[in-house]
N, C-alpha and C positions, 0 to 999 in steps of 0.2 A: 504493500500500500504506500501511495505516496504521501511524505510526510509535510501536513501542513503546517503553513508559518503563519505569522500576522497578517503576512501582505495576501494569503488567502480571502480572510475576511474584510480586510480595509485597503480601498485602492490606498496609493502612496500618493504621497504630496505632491507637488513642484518642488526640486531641490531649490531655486533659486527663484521665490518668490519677489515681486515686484515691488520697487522702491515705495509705491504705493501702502502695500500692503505692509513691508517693514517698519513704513510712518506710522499704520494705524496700530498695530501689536507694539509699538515702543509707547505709543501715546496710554495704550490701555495700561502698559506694566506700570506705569508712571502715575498714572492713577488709582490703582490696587496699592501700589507703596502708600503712598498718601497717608491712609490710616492709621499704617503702621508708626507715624511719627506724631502722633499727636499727644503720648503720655509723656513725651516728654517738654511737649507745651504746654502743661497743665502744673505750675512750682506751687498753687495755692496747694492740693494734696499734698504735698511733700512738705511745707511751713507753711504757718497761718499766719496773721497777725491781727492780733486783737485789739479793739478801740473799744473805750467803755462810754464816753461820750454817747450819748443816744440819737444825736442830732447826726454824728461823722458815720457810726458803726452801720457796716451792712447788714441785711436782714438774715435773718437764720436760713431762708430757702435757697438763697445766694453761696452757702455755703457747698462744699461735695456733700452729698448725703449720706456718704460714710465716715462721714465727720463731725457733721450736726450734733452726737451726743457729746461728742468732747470738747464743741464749743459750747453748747449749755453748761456742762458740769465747772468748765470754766469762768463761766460770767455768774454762776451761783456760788461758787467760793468766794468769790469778790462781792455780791451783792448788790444792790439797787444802785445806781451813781445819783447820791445827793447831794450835791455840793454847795457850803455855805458861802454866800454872797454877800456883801456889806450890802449892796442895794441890786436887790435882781431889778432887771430893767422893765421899763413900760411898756403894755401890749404897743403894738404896732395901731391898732383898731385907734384914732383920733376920738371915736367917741365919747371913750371912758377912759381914764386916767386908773388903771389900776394893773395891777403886776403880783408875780408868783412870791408866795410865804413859808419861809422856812419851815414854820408849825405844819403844813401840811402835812410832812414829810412823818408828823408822826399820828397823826389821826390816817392817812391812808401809805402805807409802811410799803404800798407796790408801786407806788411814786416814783416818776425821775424827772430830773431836770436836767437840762443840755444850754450850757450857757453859749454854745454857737449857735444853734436855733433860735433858744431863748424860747423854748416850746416844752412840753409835759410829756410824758412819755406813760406805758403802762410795762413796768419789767417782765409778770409774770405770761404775759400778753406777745410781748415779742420774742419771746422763750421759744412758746408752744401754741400762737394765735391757730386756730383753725380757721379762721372768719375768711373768704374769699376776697380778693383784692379787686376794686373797681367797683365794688357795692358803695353805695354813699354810707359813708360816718364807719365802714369796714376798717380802715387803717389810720383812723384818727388818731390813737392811741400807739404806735408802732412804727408807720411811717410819717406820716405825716404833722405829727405833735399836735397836741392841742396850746391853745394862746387865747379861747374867751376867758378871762378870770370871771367875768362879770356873772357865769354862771357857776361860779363853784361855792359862792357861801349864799344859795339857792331854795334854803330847805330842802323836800323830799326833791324836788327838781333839779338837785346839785349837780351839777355834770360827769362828777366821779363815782358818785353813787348810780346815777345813771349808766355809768359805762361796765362798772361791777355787776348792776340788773338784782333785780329781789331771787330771781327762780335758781334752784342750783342747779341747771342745764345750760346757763347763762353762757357764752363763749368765754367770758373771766372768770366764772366757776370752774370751768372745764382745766383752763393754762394754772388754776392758782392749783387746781386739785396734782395735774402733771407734777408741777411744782415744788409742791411738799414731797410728793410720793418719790422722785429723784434725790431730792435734797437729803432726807431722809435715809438714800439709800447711800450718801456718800459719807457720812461722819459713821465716825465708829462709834457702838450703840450707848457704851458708857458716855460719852461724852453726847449725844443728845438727851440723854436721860437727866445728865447735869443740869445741860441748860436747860429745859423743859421744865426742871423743880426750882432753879432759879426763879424763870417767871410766874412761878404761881406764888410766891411770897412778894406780894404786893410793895412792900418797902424795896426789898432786891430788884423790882424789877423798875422802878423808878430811879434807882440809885444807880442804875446803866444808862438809861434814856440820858439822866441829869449829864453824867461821864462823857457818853457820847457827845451831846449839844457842847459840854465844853470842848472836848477835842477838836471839834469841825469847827468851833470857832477860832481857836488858837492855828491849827491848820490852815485858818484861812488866809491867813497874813501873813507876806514873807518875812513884813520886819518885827514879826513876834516872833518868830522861828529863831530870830539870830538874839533878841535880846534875852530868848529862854532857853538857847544853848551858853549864849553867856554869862547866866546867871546860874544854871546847873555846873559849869566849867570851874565858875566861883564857889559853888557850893562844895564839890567835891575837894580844891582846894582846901579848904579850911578844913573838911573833914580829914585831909591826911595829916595835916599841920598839928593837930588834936588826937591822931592815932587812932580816927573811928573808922578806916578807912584802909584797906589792902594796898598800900602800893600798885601791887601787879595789876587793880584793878583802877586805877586812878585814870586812867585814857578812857575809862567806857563812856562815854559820852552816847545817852543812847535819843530816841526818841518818839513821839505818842504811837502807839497802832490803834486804829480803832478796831472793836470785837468784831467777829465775824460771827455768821450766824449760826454755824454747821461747824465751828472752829471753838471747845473749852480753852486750849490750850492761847486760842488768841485773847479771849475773854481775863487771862491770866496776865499774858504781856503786855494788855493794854490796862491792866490796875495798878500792875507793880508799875511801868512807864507815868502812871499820874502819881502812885506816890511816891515816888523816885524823885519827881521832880514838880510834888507839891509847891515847894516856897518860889519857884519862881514864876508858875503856872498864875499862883495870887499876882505875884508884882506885874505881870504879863496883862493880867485881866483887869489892876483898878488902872495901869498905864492907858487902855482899851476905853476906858469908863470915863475917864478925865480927856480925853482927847476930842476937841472943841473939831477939827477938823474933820470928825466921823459924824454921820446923820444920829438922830436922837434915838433909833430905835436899835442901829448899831450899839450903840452907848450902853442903852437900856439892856440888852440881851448881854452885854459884857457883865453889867451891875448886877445882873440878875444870878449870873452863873458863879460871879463872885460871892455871893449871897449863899448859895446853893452850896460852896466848894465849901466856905467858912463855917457851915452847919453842922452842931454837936452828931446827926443821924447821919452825913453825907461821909465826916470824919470816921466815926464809930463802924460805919457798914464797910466801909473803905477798907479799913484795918482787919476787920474780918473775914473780908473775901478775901483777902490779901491770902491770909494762913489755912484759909479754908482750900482755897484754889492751888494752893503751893503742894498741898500732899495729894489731891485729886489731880493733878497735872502729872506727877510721877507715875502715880498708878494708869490713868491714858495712854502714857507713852511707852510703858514699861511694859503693860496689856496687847502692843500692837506689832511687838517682837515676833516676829516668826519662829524662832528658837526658843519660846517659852515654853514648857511644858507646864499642867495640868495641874502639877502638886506645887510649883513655886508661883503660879499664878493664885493659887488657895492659899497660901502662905502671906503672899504680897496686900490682897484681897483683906486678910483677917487684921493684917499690920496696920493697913490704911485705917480700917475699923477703928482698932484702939486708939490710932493717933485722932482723928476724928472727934472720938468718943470724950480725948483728952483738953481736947480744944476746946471744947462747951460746957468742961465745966472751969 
């Protein structure tokens, strides 16, 4: 039998197909490559860069979508951008003369402000918005900032209570419910449980709000930065001059952190950071108070926090978390060892206990 080849079933080609045809098979392979080059045009997958600004930052869909969680989890360790103002600016709208309140920021806690907009923002909203874009009032909140003040101290008609909605199907039900349930899922459990019993003690949980408001005030101004690093620089002098003070640690010059929400451990470095550097935080705040060149309410919110900082409960609770937070921060970070085992972590656990138990009385 004869044995069959290829060219049995398929006639052969033209060995020497036509300049023509060479064009059009060069132009196709050239276009088939094409694709293959495109991952390497894409460096946002490879690094990100994040803007916390609400006004600058791009929107979460904007992002790869296999990236999205990692830029949520990111902007929820960092928390709502609120940024204190000597004087946040006047809407644009000529009709009304009125402008954004720092108070907001703690009656509605999913708050932001974008001092380049100069617009309102909703955090938990541009997280996890579901709401479709190009609906009217859809990206108020997200993209396009909101700027009527004249409707937020509105009664039931408020416009932030409006955009949160009564029903818990709400589209801000929905991003706040995401929200927790992420956030939640990124602290280690001891340390939410902390803070979680913090805020149910009513004095404690005022006694951070107060902390915070003074931080972001003293943050706000570059030239209190410098005169309450100079007046801590001084302080720690003398404490070495007196011998209260380690040499080795005389250069620690450090400075505030505000808490973080999903962070004990921050909640710890931002009390020792204000009692560290209580005495100059005072002279920082009544220099604020006295200062004829800042607006009245500027002034006022200096006087008030100095008010606040000088108070027998602000002092007392201060000192407490202080020792309270110092053996609960060990035990956090000591818990999240990968090399702990079971019997030193029951050990560590029962220690904390007693020292706890030694504190109170």
């Amino acid at each position: 039998m004869k044995r069959k080849t290829i060219e049995s079933f398929f006639n052969k080609a033209d060995q020497h197909p036509s300049s023509q045809e060479t064009s059009q098979v060069q132009d196709s392979l050239e276009q088939n490559e094409m694709p293959a080059q495109e991952p390497s045009q894409q460096p946002k997958i490879e690094s990100i860069t994040y803007e916390r600004d609400p006004g600058k930052r791009p929107q979460i869909d904007e992002y790869p979508p296999n990236r999205r969680d990692q830029v949520r989890r990111f902007y929820i360790s960092k928390g709502p951008f609120q940024p204190y103002m000597d004087e946040y600016p006047y809407a644009a709208n000529a009709n009304h003369r009125r402008r954004f309140q720092y108070h907001w920021f703690k009656k509605f806690p999913w708050l932001e402000f974008s001092p380049t907009s100069e617009r309102a923002y909703c955090f938990p909203c541009f997280l996890f918005s579901t709401k479709p874009r190009g609906r009217c009032g859809s990206d108020t909140f997200t993209v396009k900032g909101f700027q009527n003040w004249k409707k937020v101290n509105n009664g039931k008609d408020c416009a932030f209570l409006t955009h949160m909605g009564q029903a818990s199907t709400s589209a801000h039900s929905f991003a706040m419910l995401c929200y927790d349930n992420l956030k939640n899922s990124m602290g280690h459990p001891l340390q939410l449980a902390l803070i979680a019993a913090s805020r149910e003690v009513g004095d404690v949980h005022n006694f951070f709000q107060d902390a915070i408001f003074i931080i972001n005030i003293i943050s706000g101004y570059t030239e209190c930065k410098d005169e309450l690093l100079a007046k801590q620089a001084k302080e720690i002098s003398r404490e070495v001059d007196l011998g209260e003070l380690d040499t080795r640690r005389a250069n620690q010059i450090g400075a505030f952190q505000k808490p973080e929400d999903i962070k004990w451990s921050s909640h710890y470095k931002s009390i020792h950071s204000l009692e560290k550097m209580f005495g100059g935080t005072v002279s920082v705040l009544r220099t604020l108070a006295r200062d004829r060149l800042l607006s009245y309410h500027s002034r006022g919110d200096a006087g008030g926090c100095l008010k606040k900082l000088l108070s027998f409960d602000f002092v007392f609770i201060l000192h407490i978390m202080k020792e309270i937070m110092m053996i609960t921060d060990l035990l956090c970070h000591t818990l999240q060892q990968n090399s702990l085992d079971a019997l030193n972590a029951a050990h560590l656990v029962s220690t904390t206990k007693q020292l706890l138990q030694k504190a109170a009385r």
